[in-house]
N, CA, C and O atoms as CSV, one atom per row, in Angstrom:
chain,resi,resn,atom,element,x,y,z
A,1,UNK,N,N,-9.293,-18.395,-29.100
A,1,UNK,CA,C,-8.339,-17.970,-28.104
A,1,UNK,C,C,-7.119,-17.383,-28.829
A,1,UNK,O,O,-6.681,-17.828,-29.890
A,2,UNK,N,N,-6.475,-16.053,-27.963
A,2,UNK,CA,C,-5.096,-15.762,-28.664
A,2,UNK,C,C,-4.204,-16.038,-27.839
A,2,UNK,O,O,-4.400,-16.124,-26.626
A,3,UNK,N,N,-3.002,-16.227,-28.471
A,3,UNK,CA,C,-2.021,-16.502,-27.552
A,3,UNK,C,C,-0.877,-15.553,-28.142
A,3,UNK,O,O,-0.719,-15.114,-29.281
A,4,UNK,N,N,-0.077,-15.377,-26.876
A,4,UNK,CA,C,1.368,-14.608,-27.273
A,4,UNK,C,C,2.563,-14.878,-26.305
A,4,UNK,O,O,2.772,-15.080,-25.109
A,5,UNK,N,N,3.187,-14.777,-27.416
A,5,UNK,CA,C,4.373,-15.370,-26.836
A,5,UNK,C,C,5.619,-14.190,-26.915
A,5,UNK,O,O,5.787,-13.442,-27.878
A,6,UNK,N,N,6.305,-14.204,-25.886
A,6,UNK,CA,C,7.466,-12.682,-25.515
A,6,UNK,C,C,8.442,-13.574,-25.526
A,6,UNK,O,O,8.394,-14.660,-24.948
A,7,UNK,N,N,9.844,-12.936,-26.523
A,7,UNK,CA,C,10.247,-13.609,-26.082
A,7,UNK,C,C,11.802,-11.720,-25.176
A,7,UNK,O,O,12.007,-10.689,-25.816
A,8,UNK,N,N,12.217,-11.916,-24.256
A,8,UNK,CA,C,13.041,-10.738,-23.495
A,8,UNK,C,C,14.283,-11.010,-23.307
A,8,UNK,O,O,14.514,-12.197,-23.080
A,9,UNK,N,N,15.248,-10.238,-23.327
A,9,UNK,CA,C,16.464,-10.035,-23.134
A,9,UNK,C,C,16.691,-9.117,-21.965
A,9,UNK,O,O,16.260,-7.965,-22.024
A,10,UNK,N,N,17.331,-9.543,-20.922
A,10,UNK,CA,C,17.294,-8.323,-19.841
A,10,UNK,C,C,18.771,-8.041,-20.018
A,10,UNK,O,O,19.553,-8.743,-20.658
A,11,UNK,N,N,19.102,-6.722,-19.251
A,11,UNK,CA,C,20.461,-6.146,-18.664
A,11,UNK,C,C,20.657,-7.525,-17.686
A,11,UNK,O,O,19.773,-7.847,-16.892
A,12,UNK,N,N,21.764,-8.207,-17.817
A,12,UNK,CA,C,22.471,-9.105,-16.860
A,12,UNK,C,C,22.240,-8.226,-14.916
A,12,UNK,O,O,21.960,-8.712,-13.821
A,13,UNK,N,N,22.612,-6.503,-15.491
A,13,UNK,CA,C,22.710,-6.224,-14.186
A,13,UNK,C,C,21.281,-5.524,-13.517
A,13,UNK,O,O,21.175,-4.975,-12.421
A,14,UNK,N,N,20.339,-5.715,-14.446
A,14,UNK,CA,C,18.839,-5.635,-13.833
A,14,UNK,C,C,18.299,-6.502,-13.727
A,14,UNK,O,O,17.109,-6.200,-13.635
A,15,UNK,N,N,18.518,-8.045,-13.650
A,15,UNK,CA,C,17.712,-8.796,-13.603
A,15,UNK,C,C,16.806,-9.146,-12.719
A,15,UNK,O,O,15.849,-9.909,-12.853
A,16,UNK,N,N,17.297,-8.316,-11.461
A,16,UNK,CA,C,16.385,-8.787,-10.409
A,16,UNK,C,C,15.435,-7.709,-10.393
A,16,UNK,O,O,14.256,-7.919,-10.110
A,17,UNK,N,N,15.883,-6.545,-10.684
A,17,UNK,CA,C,14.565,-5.756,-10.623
A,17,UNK,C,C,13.589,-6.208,-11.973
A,17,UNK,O,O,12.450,-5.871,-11.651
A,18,UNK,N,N,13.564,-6.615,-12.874
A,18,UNK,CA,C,13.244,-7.395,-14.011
A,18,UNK,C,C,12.052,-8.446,-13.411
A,18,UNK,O,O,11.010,-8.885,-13.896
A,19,UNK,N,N,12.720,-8.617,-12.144
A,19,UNK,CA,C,11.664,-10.249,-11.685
A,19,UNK,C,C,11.075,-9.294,-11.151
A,19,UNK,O,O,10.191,-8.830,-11.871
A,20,UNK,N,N,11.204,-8.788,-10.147
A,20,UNK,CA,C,10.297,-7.943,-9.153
A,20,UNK,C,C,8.995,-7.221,-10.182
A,20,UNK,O,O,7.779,-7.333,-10.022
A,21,UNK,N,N,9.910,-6.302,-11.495
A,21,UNK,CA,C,8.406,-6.000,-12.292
A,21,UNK,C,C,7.733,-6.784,-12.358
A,21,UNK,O,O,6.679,-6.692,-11.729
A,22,UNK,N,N,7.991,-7.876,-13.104
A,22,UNK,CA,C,7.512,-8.552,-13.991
A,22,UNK,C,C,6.682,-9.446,-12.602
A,22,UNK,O,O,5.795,-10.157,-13.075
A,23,UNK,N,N,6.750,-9.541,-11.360
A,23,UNK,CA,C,6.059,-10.675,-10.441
A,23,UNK,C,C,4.925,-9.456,-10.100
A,23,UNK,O,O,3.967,-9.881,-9.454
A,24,UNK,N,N,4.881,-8.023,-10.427
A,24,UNK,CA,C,3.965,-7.724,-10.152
A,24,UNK,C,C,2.794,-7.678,-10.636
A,24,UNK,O,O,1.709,-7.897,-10.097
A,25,UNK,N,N,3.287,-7.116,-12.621
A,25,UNK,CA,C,2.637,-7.147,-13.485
A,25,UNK,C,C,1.852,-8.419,-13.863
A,25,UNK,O,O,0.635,-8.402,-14.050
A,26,UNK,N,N,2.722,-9.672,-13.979
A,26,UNK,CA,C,2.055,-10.771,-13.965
A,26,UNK,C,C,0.613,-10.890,-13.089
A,26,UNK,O,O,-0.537,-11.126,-13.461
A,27,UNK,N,N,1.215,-10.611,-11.710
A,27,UNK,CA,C,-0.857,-10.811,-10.731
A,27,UNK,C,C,-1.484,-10.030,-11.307
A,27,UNK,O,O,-2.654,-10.375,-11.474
A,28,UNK,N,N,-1.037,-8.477,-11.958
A,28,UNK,CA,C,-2.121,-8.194,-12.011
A,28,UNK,C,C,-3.069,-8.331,-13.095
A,28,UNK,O,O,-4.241,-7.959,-13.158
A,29,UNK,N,N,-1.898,-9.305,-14.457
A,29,UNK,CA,C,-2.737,-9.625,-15.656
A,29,UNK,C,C,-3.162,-10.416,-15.177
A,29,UNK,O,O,-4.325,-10.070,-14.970
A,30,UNK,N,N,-2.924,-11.956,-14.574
A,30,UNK,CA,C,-3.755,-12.806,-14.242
A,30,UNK,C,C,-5.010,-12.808,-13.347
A,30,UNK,O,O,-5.503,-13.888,-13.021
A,31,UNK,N,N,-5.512,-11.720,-12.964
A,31,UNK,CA,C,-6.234,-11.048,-12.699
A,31,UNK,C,C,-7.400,-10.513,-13.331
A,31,UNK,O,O,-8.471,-10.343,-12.749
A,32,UNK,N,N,-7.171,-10.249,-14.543
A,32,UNK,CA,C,-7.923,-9.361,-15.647
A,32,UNK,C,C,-9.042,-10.477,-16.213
A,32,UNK,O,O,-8.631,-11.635,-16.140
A,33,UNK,N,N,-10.244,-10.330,-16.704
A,33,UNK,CA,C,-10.610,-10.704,-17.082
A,33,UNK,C,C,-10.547,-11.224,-18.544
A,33,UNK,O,O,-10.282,-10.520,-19.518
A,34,UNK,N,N,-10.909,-12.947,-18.571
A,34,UNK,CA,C,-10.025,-12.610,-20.329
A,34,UNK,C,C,-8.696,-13.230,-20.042
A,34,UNK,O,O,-8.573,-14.180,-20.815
A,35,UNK,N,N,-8.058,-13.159,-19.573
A,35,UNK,CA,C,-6.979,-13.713,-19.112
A,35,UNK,C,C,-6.976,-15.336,-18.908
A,35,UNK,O,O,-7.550,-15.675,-17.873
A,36,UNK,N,N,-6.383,-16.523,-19.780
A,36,UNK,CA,C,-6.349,-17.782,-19.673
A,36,UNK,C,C,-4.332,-18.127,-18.721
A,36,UNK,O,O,-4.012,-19.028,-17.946
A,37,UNK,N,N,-3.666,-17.220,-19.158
A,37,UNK,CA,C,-2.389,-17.878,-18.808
A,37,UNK,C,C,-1.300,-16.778,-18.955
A,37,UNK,O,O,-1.009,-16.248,-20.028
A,38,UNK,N,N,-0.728,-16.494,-17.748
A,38,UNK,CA,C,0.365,-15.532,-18.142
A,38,UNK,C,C,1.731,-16.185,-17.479
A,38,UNK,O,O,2.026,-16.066,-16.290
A,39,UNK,N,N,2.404,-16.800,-18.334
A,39,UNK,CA,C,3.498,-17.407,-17.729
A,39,UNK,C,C,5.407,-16.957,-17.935
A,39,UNK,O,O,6.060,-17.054,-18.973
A,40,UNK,N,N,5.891,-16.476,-16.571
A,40,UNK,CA,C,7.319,-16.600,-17.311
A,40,UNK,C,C,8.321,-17.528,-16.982
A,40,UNK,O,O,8.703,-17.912,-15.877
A,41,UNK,N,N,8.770,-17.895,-18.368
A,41,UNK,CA,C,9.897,-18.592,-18.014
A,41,UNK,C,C,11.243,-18.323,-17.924
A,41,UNK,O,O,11.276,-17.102,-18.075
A,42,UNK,N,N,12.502,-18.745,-17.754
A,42,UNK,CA,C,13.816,-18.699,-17.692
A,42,UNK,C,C,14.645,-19.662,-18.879
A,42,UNK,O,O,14.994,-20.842,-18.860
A,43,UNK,N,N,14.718,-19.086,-19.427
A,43,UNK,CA,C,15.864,-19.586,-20.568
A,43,UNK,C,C,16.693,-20.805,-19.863
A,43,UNK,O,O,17.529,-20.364,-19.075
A,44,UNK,N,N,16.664,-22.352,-19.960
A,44,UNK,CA,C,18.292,-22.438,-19.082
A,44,UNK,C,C,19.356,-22.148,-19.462
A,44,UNK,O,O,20.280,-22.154,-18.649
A,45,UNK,N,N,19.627,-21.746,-21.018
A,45,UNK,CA,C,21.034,-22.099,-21.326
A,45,UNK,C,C,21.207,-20.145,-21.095
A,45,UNK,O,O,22.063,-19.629,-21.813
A,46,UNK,N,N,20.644,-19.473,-20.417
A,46,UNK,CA,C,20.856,-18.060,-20.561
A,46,UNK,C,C,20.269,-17.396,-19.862
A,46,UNK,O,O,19.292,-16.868,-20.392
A,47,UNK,N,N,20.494,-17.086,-18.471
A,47,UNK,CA,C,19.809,-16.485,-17.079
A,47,UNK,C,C,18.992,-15.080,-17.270
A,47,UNK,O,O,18.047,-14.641,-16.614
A,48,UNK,N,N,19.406,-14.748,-17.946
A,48,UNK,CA,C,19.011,-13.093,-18.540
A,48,UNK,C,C,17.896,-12.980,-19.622
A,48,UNK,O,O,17.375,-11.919,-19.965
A,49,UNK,N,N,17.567,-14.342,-20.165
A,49,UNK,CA,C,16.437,-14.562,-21.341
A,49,UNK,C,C,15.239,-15.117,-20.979
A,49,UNK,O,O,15.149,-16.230,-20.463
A,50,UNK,N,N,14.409,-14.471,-21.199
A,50,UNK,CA,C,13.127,-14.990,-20.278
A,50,UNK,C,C,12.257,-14.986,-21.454
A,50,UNK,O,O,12.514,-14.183,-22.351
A,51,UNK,N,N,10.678,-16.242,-21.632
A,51,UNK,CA,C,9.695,-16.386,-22.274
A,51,UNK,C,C,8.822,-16.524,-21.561
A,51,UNK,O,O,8.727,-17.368,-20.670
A,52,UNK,N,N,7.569,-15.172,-22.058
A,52,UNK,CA,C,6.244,-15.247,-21.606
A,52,UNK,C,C,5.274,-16.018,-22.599
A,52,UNK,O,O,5.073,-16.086,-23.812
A,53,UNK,N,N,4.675,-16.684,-21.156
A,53,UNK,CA,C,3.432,-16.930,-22.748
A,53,UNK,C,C,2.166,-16.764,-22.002
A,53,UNK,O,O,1.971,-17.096,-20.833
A,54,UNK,N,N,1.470,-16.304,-22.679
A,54,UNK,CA,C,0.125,-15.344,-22.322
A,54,UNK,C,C,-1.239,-16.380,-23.522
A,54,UNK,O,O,-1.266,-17.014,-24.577
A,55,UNK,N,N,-2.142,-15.932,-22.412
A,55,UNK,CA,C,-3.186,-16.924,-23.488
A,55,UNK,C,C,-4.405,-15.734,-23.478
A,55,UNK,O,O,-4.148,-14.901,-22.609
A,56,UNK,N,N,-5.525,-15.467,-24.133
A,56,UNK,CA,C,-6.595,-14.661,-24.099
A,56,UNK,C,C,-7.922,-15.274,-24.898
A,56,UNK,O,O,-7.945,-16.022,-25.876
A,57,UNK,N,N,-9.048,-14.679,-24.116
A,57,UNK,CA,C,-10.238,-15.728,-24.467
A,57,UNK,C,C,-10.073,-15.315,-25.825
A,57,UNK,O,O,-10.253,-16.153,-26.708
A,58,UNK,N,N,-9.698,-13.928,-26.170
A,58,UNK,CA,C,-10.052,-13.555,-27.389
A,58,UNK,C,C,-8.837,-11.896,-27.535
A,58,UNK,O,O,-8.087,-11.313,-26.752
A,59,UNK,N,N,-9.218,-11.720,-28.871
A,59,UNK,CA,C,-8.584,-10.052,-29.255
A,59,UNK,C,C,-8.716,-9.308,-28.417
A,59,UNK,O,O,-7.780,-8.778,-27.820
A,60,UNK,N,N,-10.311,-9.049,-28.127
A,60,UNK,CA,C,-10.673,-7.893,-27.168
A,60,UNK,C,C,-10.008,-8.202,-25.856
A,60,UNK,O,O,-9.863,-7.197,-25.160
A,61,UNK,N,N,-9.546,-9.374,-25.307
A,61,UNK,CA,C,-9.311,-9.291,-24.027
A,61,UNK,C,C,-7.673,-8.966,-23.967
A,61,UNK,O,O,-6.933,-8.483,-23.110
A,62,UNK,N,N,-7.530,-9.363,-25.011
A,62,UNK,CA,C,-5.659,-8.906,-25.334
A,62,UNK,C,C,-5.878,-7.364,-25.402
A,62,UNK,O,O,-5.766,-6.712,-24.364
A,63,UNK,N,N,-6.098,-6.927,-26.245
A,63,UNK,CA,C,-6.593,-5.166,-26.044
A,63,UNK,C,C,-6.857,-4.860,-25.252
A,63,UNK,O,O,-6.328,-3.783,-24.977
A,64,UNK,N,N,-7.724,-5.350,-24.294
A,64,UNK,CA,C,-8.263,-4.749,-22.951
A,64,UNK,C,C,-6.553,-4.981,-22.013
A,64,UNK,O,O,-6.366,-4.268,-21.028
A,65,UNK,N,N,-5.700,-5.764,-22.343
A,65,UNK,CA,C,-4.648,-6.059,-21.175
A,65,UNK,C,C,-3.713,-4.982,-21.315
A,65,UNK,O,O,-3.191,-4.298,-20.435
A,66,UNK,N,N,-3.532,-4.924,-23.071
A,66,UNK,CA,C,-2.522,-3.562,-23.511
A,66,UNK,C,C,-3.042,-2.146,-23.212
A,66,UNK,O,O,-2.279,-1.182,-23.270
A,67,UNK,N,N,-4.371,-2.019,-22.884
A,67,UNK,CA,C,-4.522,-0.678,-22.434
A,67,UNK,C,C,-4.876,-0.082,-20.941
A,67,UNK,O,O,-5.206,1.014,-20.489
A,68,UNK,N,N,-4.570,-1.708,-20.302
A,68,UNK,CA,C,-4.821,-1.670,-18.966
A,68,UNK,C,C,-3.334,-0.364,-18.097
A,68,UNK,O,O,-2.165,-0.229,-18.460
A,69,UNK,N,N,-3.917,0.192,-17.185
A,69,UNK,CA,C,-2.881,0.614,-16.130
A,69,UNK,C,C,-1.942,0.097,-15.744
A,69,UNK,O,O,-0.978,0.861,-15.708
A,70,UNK,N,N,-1.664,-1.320,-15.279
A,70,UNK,CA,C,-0.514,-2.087,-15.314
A,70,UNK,C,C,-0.099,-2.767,-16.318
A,70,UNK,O,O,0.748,-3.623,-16.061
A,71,UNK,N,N,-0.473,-2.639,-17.514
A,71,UNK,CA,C,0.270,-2.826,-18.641
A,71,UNK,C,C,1.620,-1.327,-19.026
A,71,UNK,O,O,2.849,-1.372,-19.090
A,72,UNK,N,N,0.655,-0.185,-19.201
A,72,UNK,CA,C,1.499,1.143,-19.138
A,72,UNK,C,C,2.818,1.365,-18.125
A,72,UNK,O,O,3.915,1.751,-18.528
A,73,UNK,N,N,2.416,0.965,-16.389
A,73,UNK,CA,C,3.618,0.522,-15.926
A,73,UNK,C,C,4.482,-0.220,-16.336
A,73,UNK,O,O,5.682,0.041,-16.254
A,74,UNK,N,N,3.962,-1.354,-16.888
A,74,UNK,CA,C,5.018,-2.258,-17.039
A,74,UNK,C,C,6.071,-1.264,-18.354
A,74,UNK,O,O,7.276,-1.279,-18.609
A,75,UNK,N,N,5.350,-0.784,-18.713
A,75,UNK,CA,C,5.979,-0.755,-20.058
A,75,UNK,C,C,7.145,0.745,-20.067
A,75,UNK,O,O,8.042,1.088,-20.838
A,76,UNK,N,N,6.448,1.471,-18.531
A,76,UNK,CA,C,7.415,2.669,-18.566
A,76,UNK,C,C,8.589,2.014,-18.040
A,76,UNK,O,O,9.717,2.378,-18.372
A,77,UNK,N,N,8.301,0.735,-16.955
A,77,UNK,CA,C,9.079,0.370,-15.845
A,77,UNK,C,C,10.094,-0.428,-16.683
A,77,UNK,O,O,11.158,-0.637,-16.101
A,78,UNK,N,N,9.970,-0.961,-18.051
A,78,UNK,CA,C,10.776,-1.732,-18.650
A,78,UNK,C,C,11.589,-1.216,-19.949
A,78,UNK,O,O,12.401,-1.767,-20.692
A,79,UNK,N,N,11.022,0.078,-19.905
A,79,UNK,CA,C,11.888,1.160,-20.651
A,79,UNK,C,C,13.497,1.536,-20.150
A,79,UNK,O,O,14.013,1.268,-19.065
A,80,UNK,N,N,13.951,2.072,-21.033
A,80,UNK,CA,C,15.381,2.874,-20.468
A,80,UNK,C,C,16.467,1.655,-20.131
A,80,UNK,O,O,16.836,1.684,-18.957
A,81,UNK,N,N,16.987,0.704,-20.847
A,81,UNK,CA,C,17.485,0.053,-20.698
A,81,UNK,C,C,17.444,-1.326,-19.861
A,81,UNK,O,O,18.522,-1.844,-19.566
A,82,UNK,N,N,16.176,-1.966,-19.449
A,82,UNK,CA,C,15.880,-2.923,-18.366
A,82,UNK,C,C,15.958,-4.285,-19.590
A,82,UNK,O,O,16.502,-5.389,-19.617
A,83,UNK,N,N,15.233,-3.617,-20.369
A,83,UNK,CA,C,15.500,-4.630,-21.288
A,83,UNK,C,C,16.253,-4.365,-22.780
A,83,UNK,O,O,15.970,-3.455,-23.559
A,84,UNK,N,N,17.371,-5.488,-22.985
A,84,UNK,CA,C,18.037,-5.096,-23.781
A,84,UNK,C,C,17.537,-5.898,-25.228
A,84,UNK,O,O,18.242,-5.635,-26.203
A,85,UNK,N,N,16.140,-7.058,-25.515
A,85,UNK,CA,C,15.591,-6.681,-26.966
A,85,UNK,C,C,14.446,-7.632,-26.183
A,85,UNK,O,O,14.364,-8.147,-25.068
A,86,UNK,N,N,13.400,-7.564,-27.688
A,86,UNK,CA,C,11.829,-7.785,-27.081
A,86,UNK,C,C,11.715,-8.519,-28.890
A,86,UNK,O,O,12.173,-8.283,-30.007
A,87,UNK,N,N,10.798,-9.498,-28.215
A,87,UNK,CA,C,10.140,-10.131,-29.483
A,87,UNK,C,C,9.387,-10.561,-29.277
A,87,UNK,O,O,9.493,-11.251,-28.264
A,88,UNK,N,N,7.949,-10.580,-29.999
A,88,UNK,CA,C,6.638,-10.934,-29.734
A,88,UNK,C,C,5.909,-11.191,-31.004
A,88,UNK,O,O,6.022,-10.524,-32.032
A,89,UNK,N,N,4.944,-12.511,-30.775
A,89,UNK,CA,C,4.513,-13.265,-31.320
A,89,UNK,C,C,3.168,-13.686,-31.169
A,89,UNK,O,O,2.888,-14.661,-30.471
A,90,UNK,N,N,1.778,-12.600,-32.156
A,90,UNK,CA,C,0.516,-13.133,-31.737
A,90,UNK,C,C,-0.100,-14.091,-32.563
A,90,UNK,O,O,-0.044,-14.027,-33.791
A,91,UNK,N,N,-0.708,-15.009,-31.918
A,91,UNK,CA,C,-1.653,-16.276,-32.417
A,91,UNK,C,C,-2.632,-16.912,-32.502
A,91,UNK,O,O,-2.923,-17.472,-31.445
A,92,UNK,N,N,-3.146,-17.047,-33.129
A,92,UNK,CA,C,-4.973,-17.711,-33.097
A,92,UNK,C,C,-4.916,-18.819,-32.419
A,92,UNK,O,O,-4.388,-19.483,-33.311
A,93,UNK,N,N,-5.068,-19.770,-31.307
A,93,UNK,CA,C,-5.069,-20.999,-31.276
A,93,UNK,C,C,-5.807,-21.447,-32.054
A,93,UNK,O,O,-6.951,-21.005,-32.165
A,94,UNK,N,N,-5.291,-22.549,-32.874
A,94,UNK,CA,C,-6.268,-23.473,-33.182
A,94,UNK,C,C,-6.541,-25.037,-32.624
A,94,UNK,O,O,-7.584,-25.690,-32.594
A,95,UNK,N,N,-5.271,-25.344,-32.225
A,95,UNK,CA,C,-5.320,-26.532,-31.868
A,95,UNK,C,C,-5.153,-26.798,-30.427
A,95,UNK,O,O,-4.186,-26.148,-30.028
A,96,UNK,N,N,-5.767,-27.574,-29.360
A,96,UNK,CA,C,-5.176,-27.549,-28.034
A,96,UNK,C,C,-5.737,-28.810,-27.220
A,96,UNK,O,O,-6.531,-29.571,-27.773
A,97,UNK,N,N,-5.311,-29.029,-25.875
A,97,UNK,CA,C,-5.978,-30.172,-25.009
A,97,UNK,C,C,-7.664,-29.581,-24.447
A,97,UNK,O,O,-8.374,-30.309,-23.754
């Protein structure tokens, strides 16, 4: 299994359109086949900082998500200032329940 972890910085004054992407994009990864977990969270100490964490049976299904159609939205829709930095983190699971 891979896992990845986002971690986002939004514009304070986009944040709500920020949720609205991101509540769409989310159904439609969790959706995808291949798909174990697409979760976001909220920073508490920082309203504007959000962590995804995404799980995949495997590589190919992570590839298959980045070249999906609502991946490309997401990614025009989060262009141009929506988000102000991005950090991401891919991983082999090895260990789990």
């Amino acid at each position: 299994m891979i896992s990845l972890t986002v971690l986002l910085e939004v514009d304070p004054a986009r944040t709500r359109e920020f949720l609205e992407a991101m509540s769409a994009h989310a159904a439609a990864t969790r959706a995808e086949p291949g798909c174990r977990r697409f979760e976001l969270h909220r920073r508490l100490e920082s309203p504007d900082a959000f962590v995804l964490w995404e799980a995949y049976d495997d590589l190919a299904a992570l590839e298959a998500h980045h070249a999906s159609g609502h991946f490309a939205r997401w990614v025009e829709r989060s262009s141009g200032g929506l988000l102000r930095a991005k950090e991401s983190v891919r991983c082999e699971v090895l260990d789990r329940e």
